[in-house]
N, C-alpha and C positions, 0 to 999 in steps of 0.2 A: 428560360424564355421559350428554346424552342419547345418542350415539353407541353408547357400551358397553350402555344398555338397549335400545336396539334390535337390536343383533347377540346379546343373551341372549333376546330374542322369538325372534328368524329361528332360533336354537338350539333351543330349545323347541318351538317350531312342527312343523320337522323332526320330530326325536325321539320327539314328542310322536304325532303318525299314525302312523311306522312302530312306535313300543309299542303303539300299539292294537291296528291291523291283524295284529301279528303274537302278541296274547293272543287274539285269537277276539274280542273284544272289538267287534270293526265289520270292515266290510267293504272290499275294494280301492277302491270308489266313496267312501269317507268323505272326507270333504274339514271341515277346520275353519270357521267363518263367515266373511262378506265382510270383517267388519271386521278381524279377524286375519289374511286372505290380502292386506291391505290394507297395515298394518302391518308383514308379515312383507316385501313388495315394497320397501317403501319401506326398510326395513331388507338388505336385499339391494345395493337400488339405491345406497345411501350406502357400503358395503364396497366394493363397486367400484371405483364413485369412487376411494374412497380410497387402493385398490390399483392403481390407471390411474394417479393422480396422483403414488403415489412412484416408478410405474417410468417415469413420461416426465421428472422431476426428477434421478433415476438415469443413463437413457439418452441424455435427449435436452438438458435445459434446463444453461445454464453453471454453472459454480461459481461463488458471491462468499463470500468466507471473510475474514473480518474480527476480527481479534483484537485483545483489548485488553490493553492494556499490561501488565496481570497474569496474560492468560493462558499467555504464554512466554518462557520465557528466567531462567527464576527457578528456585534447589535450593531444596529448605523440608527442611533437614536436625535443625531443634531441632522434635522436637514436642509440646513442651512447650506451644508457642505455636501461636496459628492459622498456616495458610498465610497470611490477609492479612496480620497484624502483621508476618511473618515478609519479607515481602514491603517493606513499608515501611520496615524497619530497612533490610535489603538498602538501599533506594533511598537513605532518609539518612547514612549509612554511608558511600556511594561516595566513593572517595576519586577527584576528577576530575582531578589532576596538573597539569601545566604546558602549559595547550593554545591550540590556537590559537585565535582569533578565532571567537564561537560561530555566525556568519551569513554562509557567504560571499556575494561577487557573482555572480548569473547565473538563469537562469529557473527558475522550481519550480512545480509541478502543486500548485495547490490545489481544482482541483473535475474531475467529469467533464463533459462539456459539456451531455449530456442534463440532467446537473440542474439548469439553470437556462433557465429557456422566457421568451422573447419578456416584456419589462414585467415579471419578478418582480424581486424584490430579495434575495439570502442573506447571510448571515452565515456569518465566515469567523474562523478564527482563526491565525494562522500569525507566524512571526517576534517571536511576544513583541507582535503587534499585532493589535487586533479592525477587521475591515476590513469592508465593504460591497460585496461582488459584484452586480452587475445587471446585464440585458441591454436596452439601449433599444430603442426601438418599430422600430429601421430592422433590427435580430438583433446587433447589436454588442458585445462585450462591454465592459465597464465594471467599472473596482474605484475606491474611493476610501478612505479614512481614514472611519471609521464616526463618529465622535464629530464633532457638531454644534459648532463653533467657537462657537458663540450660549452658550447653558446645556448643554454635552455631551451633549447626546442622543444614544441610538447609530441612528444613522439604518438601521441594516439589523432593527432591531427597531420593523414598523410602518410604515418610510419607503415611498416610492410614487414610481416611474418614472412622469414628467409631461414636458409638452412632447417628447415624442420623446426628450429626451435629457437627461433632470434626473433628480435625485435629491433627491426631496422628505423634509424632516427631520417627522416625522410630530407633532413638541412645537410648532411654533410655524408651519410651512410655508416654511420656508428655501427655497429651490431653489439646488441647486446643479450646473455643468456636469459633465457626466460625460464631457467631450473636456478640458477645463482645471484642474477642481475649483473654479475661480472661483465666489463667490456671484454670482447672475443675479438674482434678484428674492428681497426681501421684503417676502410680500402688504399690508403694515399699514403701511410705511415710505414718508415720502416721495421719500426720497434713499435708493439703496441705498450700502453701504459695497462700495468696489471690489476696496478691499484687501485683504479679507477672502477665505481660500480654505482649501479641505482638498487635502492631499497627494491626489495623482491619480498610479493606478499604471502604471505602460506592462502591456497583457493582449497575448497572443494563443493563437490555438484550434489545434491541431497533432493530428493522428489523434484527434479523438474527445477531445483533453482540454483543459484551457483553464490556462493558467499566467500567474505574474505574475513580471514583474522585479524583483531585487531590487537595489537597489544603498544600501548605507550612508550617500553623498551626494548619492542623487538624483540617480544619472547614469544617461543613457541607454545602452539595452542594447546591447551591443557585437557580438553576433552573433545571426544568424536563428539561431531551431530548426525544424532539416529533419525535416518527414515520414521515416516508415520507408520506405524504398525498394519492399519486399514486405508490406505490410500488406492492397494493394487486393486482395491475391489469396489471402488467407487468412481463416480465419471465425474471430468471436468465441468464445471456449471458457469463459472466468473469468477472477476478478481476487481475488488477497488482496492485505487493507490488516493491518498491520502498526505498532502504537506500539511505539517501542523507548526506552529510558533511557543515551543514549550521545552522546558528541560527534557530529557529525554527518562529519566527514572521516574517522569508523572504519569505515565503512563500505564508500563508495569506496575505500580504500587495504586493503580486502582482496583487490584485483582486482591489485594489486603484489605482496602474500604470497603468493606462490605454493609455499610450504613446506606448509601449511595445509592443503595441499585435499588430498595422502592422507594425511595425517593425523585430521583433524576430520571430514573426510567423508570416512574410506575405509569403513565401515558404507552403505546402500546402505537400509536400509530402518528408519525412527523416530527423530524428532527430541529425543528423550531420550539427552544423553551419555553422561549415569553408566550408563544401563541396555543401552547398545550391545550389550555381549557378552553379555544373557543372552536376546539374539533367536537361533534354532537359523540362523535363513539370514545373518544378521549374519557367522554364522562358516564359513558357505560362499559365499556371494553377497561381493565385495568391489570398490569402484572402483579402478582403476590410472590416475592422472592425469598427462597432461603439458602443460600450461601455461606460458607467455609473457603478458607484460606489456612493451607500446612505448607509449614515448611521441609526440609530435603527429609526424608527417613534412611535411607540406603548411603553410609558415612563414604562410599565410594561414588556417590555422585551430589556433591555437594550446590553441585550449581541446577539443580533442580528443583522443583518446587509446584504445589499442588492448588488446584480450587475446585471444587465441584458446585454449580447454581440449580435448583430445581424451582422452577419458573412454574408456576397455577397461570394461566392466562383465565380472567372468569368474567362475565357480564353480570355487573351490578344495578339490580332495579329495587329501589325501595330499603338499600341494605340486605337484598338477597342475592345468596353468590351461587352463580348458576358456571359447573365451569364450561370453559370452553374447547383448551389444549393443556396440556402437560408435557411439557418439556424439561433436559436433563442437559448439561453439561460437564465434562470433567475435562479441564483445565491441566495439563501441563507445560508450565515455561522451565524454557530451556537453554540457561545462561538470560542474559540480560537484551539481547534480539530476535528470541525464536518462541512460539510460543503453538504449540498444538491444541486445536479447540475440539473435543471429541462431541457432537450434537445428536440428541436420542430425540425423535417424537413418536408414535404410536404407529407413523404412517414410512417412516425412513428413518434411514441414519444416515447422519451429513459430519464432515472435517473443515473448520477454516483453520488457514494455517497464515495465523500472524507474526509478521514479521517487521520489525523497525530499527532503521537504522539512519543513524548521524546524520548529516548531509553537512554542518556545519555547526556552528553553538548554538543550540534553543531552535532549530530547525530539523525536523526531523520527517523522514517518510516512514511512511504507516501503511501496508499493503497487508489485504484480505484477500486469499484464495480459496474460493466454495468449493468444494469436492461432496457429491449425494450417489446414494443408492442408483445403480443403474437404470434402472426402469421407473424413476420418477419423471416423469416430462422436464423437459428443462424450466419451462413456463414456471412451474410451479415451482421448482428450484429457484426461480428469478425473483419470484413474487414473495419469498421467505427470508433470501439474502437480502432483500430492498431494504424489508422490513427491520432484519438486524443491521443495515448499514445507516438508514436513521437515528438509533438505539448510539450507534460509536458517533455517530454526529452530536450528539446531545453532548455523551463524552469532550469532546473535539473544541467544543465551549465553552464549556470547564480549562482545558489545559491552554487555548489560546489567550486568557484572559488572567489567570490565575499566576499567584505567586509565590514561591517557594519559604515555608519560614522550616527551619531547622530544629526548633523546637516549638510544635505545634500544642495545641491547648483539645488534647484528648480526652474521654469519660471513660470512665473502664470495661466500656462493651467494644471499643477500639484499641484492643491490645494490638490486635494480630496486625496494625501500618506500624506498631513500632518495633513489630517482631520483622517484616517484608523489608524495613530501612538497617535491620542488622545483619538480613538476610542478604538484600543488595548488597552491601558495603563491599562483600568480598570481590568485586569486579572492579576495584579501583587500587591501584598500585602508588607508589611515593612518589611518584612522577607523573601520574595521570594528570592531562593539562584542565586547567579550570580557569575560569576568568576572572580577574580581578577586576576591581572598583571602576578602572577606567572604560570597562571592556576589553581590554587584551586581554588575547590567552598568554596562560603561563604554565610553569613544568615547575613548580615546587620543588625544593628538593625531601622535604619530611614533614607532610600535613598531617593532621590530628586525625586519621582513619574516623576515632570513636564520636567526631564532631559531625560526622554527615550522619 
């Protein structure tokens, strides 16, 4: 409000001299008082601003685009009802099929690194588990099981990085190792109990993000996560996060279907499906896809796995293909939550670095980090990521909506999703939890590996 009254001064003020001077009214010297030429500055000075500040946010500063779980990937066809009702039936409704195990094994991004600075403590939520993130006094990261073995308290609500490397329970003053999870001291006890411990997660920090292992019995991680090879030589552009309402293996094993992508994304511009065909460039702008999906070659790194897409972007008039761009991709996923996207065009080379991890069962975040050639404007960097985070919107559709069948009704040009589901499978252990019938989770003790 006050903004708007003062750009209706600077308006007036204006206006207001050149009506006078130009009725006879006063003279080219007229000037209105100090306190008005005062006011009318300072109302100048805040447009500016404000005008500097959307074109260096436009031009120069990254995108962070963060969507919530109801803002895509939902039709709201009865409107009868709100979109939100509409939206929650949808969710209740999902019929989730015969799926596999809802958590695999392997590392998953749950923060970026910058957000957690030297002694703070956060809260985390991820795996169906409320966890305690911290960094101890030496920059180390740290995750433990938030709930206080004592009286439950969540230690990431209030708790305090002590002794260099504790995790203080903020209800009673527990201290616990942030290398062991062992209780180390409590302040009031003669005798500490030794036995006593919280789950301690294996962390490590990998470009800029900090992930935790996961493993269903507490086994240790079975392979490093590699740095992006071309990361140091690229600049940061944006990142969208992404909740999605989906098993969490429908994801990855879209990088298998490779039927899909001129189909679902032969449209080229807006992540609205239904409305594809009534965009005018929809129906002259179109991608022409050829894609491959391999699995691991190097038997010392098994939980890896390949795809390369080379993308003709062309404008079609009359059935003539006039191209436009030619883009390249080459795909490396890396375990079951990491996934490096290496991006070639004529004009740059660019890295998203996809990552997705649990949050709970059939809920899952979905984060993309842009990385481009330095000297591309960021603008232009923004206006290329927009366009591929449409592209994962379409996706996004698909897995909100869709439902897991176990044995799918294939043609034989779709070998390679039932080679990605035996390729997966190795990320699930005899105890990985999966939900039963009722919706609980449960911890098997000897499921059919070869059924998922």
């Amino acid at each position: 409000m006050l903004i708007e009254y003062l750009i209706h001064i600077t308006v007036l003020v204006i206006t207001s001299e050149r009506l006078l001077i130009l009725m006879g009214l006063c003279d080219e010297s007229f000037h209105f008082p100090v306190m008005i030429r005062v006011v009318f500055n300072a109302a100048a000075a805040i447009v500016i601003t404000l005008v500097m500040s959307k074109l260096y946010k436009v031009l120069f500063a990254p995108l962070d685009l963060r969507r919530k779980l109801e803002d895509v990937g939902y039709v709201h066809h009865d409107h009868s009802v709100s979109r939100e009702e509409s939206i929650r039936d949808t969710q209740r409704r999902k019929k989730l099929g015969n799926t596999p195990p809802v958590f695999p094994n392997g590392w998953f991004k749950v923060a970026d690194s910058t957000w957690i600075k030297k002694g703070q403590v956060k809260s985390v939520y991820f795996f169906g588990e409320q966890l305690a993130l911290f960094r101890n006094k030496r920059g180390l990261l740290r995750a433990l099981d938030a709930y206080c073995p004592h009286l439950g308290a969540n230690m990431a609500a209030g708790g305090k990085v002590v002794n260099s490397d504790c995790l203080e329970c903020p209800f009673h003053g527990w201290k616990f190792s942030g290398e062991t999870g062992k209780l180390v001291d409590v302040p009031y006890a003669q005798k500490v109990p030794t036995f006593v411990s919280v789950k301690k997660w294996s962390c490590c920090e990998v470009d800029g993000m900090a992930y935790l292992w996961y493993h269903c019995d507490g086994g240790e991680p079975k392979w490093i996560l590699p740095s992006s090879v071309t990361i140091n030589t690229l600049k940061y552009a944006g990142k969208t996060e992404h909740i999605i309402n989906s098993h969490i293996q429908d994801i990855p094993e879209n990088a298998a279907d490779i039927s899909h992508l001129d189909h679902l994304h032969k449209p080229v511009i807006g992540s609205d499906v239904e409305k594809s065909n009534e965009s005018l460039l929809n129906n002259l702008i179109f991608h022409s896809i050829q894609a491959a999906w391999k699995p691991p070659t190097d038997p010392n790194e098994p939980h890896r796995s390949t795809m390369s897409i080379k993308d003709n972007i062309h404008l079609s008039i009359f059935n003539i293909k006039i191209p436009l761009l030619y883009l390249e991709f080459e795909i490396d996923q890396i375990g079951p939550g990491a996934v490096h996207i290496h991006v070639r065009t004529p004009f740059f080379r660019g890295l998203m670095l996809q990552n997705v991890t649990p949050i709970e069962p059939f809920v899952q975040k979905l984060t993309h980090s842009f990385y481009v050639s330095s000297w591309v404007p960021v603008c232009i960097a923004k206006a290329f990521y927009l366009l591929e985070t449409t592209q994962i919107e379409r996706d996004i559709l698909m897995w909100n909506n869709k439902t897991y069948f176990r044995q799918p009704v294939l043609v034989k040009e779709e070998s390679a999703l039932a080679k990605h589901r035996r390729w997966y499978q190795q990320f699930y252990s005899e105890n990985s939890p999966r939900m039963n019938h009722r919706g609980d989770l449960v911890y098997p003790g000897k499921p059919k590996l070869a059924d998922w």
